[in-house]
C-alpha positions in Angstrom: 10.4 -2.4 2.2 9.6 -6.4 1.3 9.6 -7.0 5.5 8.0 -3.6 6.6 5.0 -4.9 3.7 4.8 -8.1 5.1 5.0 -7.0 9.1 3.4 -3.7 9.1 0.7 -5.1 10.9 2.6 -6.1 13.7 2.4 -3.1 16.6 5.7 -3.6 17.9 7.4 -2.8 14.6 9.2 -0.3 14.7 12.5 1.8 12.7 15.3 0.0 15.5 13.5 -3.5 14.7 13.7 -3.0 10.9 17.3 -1.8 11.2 18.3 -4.8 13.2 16.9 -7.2 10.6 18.3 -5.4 7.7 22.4 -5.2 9.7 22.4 -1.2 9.4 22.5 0.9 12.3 19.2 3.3 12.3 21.0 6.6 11.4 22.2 5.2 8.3 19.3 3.0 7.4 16.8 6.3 7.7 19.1 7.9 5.6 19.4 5.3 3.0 15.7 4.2 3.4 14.9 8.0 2.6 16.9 7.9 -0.5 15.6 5.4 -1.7 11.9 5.6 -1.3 11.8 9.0 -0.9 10.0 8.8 2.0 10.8 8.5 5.6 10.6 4.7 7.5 7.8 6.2 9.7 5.7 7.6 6.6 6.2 4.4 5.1 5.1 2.4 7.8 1.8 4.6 8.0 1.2 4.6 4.6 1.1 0.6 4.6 -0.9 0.6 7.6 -3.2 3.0 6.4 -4.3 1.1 2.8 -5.2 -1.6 4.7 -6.8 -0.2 7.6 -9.1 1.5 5.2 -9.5 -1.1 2.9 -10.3 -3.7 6.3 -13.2 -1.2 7.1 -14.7 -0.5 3.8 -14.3 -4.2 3.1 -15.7 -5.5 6.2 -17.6 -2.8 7.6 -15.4 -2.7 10.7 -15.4 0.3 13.2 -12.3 3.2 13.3 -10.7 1.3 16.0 -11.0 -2.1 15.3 -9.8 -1.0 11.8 -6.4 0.7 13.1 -5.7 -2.4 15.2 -6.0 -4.7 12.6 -3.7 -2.9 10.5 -0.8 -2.1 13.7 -2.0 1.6 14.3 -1.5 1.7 18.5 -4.5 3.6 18.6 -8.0 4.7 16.3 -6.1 8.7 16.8 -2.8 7.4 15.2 -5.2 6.2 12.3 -7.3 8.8 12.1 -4.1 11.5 12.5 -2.7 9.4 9.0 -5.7 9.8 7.9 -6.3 13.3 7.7 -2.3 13.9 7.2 -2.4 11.7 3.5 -6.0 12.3 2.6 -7.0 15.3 4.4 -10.2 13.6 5.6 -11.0 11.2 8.5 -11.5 7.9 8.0 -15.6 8.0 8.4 -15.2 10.7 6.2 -13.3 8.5 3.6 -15.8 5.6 3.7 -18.5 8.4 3.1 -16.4 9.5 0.0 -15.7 6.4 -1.3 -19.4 4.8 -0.6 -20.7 7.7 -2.3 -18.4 7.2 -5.6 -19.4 3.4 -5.5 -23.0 4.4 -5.8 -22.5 6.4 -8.4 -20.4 4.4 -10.4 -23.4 1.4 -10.6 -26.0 4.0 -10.3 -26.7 3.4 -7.4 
C-alpha cells in the first residue's frame, strides 16, 4: 500500500509491477492484498488516483484531462469512469458540488 501511495501517479504501474516489487506472484498478492484492505489492487489504485486527481483540479483549477494525467489515469474517461463508479457523479459535476458547499460554508 506504502509504494502504490507513493507511485500511483506513475501510468505504467500496474498489479504485475507491484507484485514484483513486493516478491509475491500476482495470484497470491491479489488475494492477500484483497484480504487485507478489503479492496481489490485495481480499486485501490483508482481510489488513490482519484483523491488526487480531484483534489489537483479543484486545487489548481486544472481541466478533466490534465487532471487524470497528473494523477496516472491513462485517459480523462478512466477518470471520469472512477469518478462516477465511487461518487456517482462526474468530475465537473463534483467540482460543482464541492464549489457550491464552499460557498456556502463562508457565505459565500
Amino acid at each position: 500500500m506504502e509504494y502504490i501511495d507513493r507511485n500511483f501517479q506513475l501510468p505504467e504501474l500496474t498489479l504485475s509491477m507491484v507484485a514484483q516489487k513486493v516478491g509475491l506472484q500476482e495470484n497470491y498478492f491479489c488475494r492477500y492484498f484483497k484480504k487485507y484492505t478489503g479492496t481489490s489492487f485495481s480499486q485501490y489504485l483508482a481510489q488513490a488516483r482519484l483523491r488526487y486527481a480531484l483534489a489537483y483540479m479543484l486545487d489548481f483549477g486544472a481541466s478533466v484531462v490534465e487532471s487524470a494525467l497528473q494523477a496516472g489515469f491513462p485517459s480523462a474517461k478512466a477518470f471520469t469512469d472512477w469518478c462516477k463508479r465511487i461518487y456517482g457523479v462526474t468530475p465537473a459535476q463534483y467540482k460543482k458540488q464541492q464549489t457550491e458547499m464552499e460557498g456556502r460554508e463562508t457565505g459565500g
